[in-house]
C-alpha positions in Angstrom: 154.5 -9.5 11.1 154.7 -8.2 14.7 157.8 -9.8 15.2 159.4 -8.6 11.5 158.3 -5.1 12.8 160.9 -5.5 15.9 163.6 -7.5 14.4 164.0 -4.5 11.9 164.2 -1.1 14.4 166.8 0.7 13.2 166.8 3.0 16.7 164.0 3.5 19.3 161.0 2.1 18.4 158.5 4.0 17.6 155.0 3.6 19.7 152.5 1.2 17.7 149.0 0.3 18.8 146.8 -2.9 17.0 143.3 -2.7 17.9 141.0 -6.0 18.3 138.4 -7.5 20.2 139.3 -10.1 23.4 138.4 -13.3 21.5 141.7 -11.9 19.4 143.6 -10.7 22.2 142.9 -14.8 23.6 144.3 -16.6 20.2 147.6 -13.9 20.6 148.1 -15.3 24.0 147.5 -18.9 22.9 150.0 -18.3 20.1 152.8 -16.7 21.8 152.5 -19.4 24.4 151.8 -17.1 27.4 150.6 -18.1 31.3 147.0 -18.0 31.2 145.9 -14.3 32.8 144.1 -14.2 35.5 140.7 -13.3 34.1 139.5 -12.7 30.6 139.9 -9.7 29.0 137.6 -7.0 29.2 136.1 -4.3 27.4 139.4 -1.9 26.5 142.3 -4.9 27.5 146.0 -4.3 25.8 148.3 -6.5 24.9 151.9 -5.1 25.5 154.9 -5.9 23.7 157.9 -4.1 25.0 161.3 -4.7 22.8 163.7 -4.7 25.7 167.7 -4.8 25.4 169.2 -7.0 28.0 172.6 -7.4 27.4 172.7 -6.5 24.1 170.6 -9.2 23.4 167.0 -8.0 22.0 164.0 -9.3 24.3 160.2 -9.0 24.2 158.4 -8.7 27.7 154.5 -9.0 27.1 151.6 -7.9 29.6 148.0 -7.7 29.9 146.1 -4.9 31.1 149.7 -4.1 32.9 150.2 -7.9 34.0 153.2 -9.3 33.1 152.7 -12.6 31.2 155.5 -15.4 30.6 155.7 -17.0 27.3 156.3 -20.7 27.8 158.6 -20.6 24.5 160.6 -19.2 26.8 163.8 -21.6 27.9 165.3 -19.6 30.7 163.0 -20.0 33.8 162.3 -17.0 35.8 162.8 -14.5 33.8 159.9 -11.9 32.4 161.2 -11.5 29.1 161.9 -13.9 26.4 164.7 -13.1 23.8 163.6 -12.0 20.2 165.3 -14.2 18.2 163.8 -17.0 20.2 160.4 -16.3 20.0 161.0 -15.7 16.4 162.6 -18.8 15.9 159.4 -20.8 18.3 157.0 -18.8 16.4 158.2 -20.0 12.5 158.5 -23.6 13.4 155.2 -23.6 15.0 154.3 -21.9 12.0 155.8 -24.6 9.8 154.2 -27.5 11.8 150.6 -26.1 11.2 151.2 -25.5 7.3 152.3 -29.2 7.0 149.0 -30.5 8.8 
């Protein structure tokens, strides 16, 4: 739904906020795939999604508490962002794979 919600901006996204505790915060890292943080979220942690364009090419950079975090959907190395339709794309089939089991 997160991803729906950026795939269909029509101009400058609008600012949304989703609230939930850090066990939640932990299973949104674990399913985007991102590098473990540094330490566990505490009491008031965010999650960032930023839509980026790069290139004309729509890309979501995520941080923690301000800490960039790499999703290791992510085929280009190096890079802080991941492109949308890629993480999309990751994101369904991983979807898929756990409807089937």
């Amino acid at each position: 739904q997160m991803l729906q919600y950026f795939s269909n901006h029509t101009h400058e996204p609008p600012l949304t906020v989703w609230s939930a505790h850090d066990s939640t915060l932990i299973c949104l890292l674990c399913n985007f795939q991102l590098e473990q943080p540094a330490v566990w979220p505490e009491y008031a942690s965010y999650l960032m999604l930023e839509l980026l364009d790069v290139d004309g090419e729509l890309a979501v950079r995520f941080s923690l508490n301000g800490q960039v975090l790499k999703s290791n959907h992510n085929d280009r190395s190096g890079v802080e962002w991941i492109s949308l339709n890629t993480l999309t794309d990751k994101m369904l089939a991983v979807g898929t794979e756990t409807m089937i089991m």
